[in-house]
N, C-alpha and C positions, 0 to 999 in steps of 0.2 A: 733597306727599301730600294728597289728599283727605281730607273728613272721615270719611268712608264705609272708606277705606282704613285709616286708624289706627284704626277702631271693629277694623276683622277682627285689625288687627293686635295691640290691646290685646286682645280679648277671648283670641287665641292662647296672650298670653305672662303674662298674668295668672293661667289659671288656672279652677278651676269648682271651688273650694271653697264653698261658698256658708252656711259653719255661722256663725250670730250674725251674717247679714245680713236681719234681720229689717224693713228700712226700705223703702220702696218709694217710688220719686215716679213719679210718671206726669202725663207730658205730652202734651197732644192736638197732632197735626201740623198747624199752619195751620190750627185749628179754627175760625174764619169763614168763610176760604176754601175749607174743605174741604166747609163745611155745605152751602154754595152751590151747589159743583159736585155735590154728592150729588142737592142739586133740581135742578139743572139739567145731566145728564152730558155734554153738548154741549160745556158748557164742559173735560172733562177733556182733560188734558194740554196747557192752554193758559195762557199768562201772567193769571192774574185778580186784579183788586185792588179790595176793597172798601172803602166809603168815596164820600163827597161826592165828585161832579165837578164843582160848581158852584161858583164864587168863592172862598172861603177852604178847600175843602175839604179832610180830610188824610185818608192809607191808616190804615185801620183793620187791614188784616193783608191777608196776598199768598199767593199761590199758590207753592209754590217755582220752578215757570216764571220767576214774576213775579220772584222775587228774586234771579235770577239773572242781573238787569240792572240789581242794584245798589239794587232799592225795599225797604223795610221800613216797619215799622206808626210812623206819627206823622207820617210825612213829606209835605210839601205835594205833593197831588196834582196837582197845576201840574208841579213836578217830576217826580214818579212817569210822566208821559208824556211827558216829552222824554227819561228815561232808558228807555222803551220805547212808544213811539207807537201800538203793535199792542193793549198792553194793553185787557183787557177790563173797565170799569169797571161794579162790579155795586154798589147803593145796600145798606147795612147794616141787616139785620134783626134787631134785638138781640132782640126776644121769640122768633124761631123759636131764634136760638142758645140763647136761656135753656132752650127748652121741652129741645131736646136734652141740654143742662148737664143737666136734671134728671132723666132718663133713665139717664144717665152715672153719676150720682151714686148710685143705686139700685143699679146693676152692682157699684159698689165697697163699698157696703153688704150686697151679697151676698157680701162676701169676709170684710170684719172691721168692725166699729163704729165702729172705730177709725181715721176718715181727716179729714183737715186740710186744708180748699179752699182753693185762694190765690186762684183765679180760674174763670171758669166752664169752664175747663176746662184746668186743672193742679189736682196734691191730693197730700199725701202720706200713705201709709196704712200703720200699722204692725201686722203681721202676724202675732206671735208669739204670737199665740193662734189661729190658722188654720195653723198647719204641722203639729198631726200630724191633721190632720181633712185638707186639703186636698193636703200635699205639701212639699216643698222650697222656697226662697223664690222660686229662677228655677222651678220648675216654676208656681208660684201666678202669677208676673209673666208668665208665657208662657199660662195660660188666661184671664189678666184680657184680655189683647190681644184673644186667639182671639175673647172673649165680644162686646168692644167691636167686632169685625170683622165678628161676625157678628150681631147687633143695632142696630146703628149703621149700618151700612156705612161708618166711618170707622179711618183707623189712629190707633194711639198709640205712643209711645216711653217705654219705662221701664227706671227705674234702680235697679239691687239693690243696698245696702249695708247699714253697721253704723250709721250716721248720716247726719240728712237733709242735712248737706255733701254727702258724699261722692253720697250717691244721686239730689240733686238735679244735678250735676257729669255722674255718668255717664249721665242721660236727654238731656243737651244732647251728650255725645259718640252716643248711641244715635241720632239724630235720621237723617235721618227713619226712621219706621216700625221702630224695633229695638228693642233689648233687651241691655244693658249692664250686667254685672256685676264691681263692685269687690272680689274677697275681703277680709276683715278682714286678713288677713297681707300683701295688696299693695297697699294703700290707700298707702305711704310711693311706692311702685315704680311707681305710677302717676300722683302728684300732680306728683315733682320735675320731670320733665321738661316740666308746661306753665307757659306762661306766667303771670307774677303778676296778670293781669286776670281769671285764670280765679278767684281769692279774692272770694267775697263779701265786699264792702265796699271792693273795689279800684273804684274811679272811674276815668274816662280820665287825670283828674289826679293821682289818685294812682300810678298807674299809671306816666306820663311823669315822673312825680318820682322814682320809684323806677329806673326804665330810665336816668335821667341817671345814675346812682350804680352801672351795671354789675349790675343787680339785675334780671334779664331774665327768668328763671323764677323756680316757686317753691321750688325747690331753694336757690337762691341766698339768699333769705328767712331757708329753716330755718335755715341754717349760719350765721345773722349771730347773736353774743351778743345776749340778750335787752334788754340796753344799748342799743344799739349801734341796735335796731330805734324804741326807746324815744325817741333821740333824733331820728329822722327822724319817725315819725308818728306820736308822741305816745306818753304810758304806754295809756290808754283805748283805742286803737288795736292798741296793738305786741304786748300778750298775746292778742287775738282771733286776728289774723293768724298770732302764733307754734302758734297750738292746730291752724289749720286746714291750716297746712304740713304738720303732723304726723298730719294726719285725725282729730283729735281735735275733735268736735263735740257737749255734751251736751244738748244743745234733746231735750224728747220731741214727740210729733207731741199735737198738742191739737185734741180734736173741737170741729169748730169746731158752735158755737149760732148760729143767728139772732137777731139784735136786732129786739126787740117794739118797745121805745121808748127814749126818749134823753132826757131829761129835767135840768135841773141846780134846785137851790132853793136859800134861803139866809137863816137866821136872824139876822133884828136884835141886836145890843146894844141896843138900844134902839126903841121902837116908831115906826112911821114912820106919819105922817097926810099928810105936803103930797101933793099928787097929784103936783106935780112931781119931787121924789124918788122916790117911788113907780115913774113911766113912767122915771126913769133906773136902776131898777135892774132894771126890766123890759126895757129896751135890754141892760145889762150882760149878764143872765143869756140873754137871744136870740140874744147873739152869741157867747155860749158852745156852746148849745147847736146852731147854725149851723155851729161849727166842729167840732164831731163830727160831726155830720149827712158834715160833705164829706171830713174826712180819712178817714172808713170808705165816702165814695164812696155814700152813702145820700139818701133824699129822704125826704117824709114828706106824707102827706095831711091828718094832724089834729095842729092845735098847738091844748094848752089851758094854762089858768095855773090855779097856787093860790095861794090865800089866807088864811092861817092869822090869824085876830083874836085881839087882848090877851086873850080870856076864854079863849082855845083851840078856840072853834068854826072850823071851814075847810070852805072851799068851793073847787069848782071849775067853771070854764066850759072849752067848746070848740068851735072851727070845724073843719069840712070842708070840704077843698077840692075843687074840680071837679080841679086837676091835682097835681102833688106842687112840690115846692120844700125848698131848702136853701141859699136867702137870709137873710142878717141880715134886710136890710130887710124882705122880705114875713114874717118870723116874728114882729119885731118889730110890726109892722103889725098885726097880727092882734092879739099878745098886749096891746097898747094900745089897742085898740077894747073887745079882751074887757072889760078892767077900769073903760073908762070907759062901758059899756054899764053895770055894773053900779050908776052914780050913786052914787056913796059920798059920803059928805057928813065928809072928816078922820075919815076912822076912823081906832084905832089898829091897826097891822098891825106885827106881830111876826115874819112868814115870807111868801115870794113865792117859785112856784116856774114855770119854765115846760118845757115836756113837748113832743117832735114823738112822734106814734104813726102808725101804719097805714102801717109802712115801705117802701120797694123800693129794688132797685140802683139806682143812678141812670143807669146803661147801659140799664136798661129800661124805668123809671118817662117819664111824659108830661106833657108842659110845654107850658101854652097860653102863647104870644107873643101880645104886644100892639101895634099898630099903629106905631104911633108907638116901636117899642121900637129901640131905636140898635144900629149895631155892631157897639158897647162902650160898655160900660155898668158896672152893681154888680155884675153873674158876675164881669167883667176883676179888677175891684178887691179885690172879695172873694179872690179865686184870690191875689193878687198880696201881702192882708194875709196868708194864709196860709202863703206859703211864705218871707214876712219874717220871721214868727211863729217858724216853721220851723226858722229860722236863727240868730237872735236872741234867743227867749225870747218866752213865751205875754204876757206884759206891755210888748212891745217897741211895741204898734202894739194902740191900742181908739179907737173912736168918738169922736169931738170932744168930744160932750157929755160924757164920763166921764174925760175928761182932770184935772181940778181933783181927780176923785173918787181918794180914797187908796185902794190897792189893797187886795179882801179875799181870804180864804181860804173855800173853802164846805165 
């Protein structure tokens, strides 16, 4: 059975209750691919995959043509045409996607305040203060499409529930181009029968670990003692999993803010004058501030440091950059020039703080290469401490120089 097929078929026997589904996710269809084909309709109903064609390059997202011969976003484009040769490879314009993201985002702001971007173009938007001004929550998800269809020229898929599980859940069975509603009363009648990968937080491995043990849907999940779940993947685990068996999810949707700036600092016990201390805890705090920068996927145009002195006067310097960056080393760089621009002669320093400001995605922000740049290089590395970090603990992996240094708290 098709996925298209079980959409008709759940939406039949589920139901159109729709009271206290005030959750809404909505997902844009193939929103690069789509973008693409919108400027260019030539391309419609043709296998298109954007993304690098040259040397290491990967699919950035596909057409559903495209993926229907097996490509999806990440995958070396090397691959992506021997698994369809005809493919039409179109190079990735991330500022025209953004400009349309912001367009999008305006539409859903005309519905409620209230929406939560994951990506430039996924959001979840909670409603319940737009249904008696606007309507019912499938009639409000059935005019957001309409709007997007006809503003855009692009489609979307959304998902009507009582929580962002379940609503998030039913935009991936709505796909493409639909509209998927979970009633709160058949949220149990619609879960048990899929598979346990459909649980956020089900990994491939976790997944095959659970399939070894006859644990095939999520049906099978619910009905295991909460024990019993406890011992296979964990206490921290086995209560998240048992909630969302049961469609029990209580996350609210949180407007998301944009980040000004990123900044970390960090007072002394005791005053610091050698300059070499000084540039190692201007490393430490760089590479703090680096690692936010990249796990929210950000870059930054201007790093500055502060400087707070024994008497409590503080000062601050800063550079701007011609591109962005969310390198250790080029932050570092910078914030170790700043402070020896400044020629201190052992002062005492009581606070050091260092700051990235004048943000952008890092999908869209622009990065000057250097001739001589390898590769791989500090990105590789950097990526490679962060998802050791990741795994192991934020002290598991720092800079050579800061190794002797006893860890602090800021």
């Amino acid at each position: 059975m098709s996925r298209s097929q079980l959409n008709r078929s759940k939406i039949a026997n589920l139901g159109d209750d729709d009271t206290n589904c005030h959750i809404l996710h909505l997902d844009m269809d193939a929103f690069y691919a789509s973008v693409e084909v919108r400027r260019n309709p030539a391309l419609a109903g043709k296998p298109v995959v954007v993304g690098g064609a040259e040397g290491r390059g990967v699919v950035v997202a596909a057409t559903y043509e495209a993926r229907e011969f097996g490509i999806h976003a990440a995958m070396p484009m090397s691959r992506a045409m021997r698994l369809c040769p005809t493919a039409i490879v179109v190079p990735a314009d991330h500022r025209a996607y953004a400009e349309v993201s912001a367009q999008l985002y305006q539409i859903l702001l005309s519905v409620t305040p209230y929406v939560e971007t994951l990506a430039l173009d996924e959001a979840f938007l909670d409603i319940s203060g737009a249904i008696k001004l606007l309507g019912k929550p499938t009639e409000i998800a059935a005019k957001l499409r309409t709007e997007i269809k006809t503003q855009l020229n692009l489609t979307a898929s959304v998902g009507v529930a009582s929580n962002k599980f379940l609503a998030k859940l039913a935009s991936t069975y709505a796909k493409p181009d639909g509209l998927l509603l979970i009633p709160e009363a058949a949220a149990v009648k619609f879960l048990h029968p899929l598979p346990v990968g459909a649980l956020w937080g089900v990994g491939e491995k976790t997944e095959a670990k659970l399939q070894e043990l006859g644990l095939n849907v999520i049906g099978d999940i619910a009905n295991l003692p909460l024990a019993t779940l406890t011992r296979i993947v964990g206490a921290a685990s086995a209560e998240h999993l048992h909630n969302l068996c049961w469609g029990i999810d209580d996350r609210e949707v949180i407007v998301s803010e944009p980040e000004k700036s990123i900044g970390n600092e960090t007072t002394f016990g005791e005053d610091l004058f050698d300059p070499t201390e000084v540039e190692a805890q201007l490393l430490r705090l760089a590479d703090q501030v680096a690692a936010r920068l990249r796990s929210r996927e950000l870059s930054s145009r201007t790093i500055s440091i502060k400087i707070r002195f024994h008497d409590f006067t503080t000062i601050t310097r800063s550079k701007t950059l011609t591109s962005y960056t969310h390198s250790t080393q080029e932050i570092n760089q910078i914030a170790r020039q700043l402070y020896r621009n400044l020629n201190l002669q052992r002062v005492r320093i009581r606070l050091l703080g260092v700051r990235a400001e004048g943000l952008q995605s890092t999908q869209l922000a622009s990065f000057q290469p250097t001739l001589d740049e390898p590769d791989y290089g500090w990105s590789e590395a950097e990526q490679a401490v962060d998802q050791a970090r990741a795994k192991f603990g934020e002290r598991a992996i720092k800079p050579a120089r800061l190794i002797a240094e006893p860890d602090e708290e800021d």
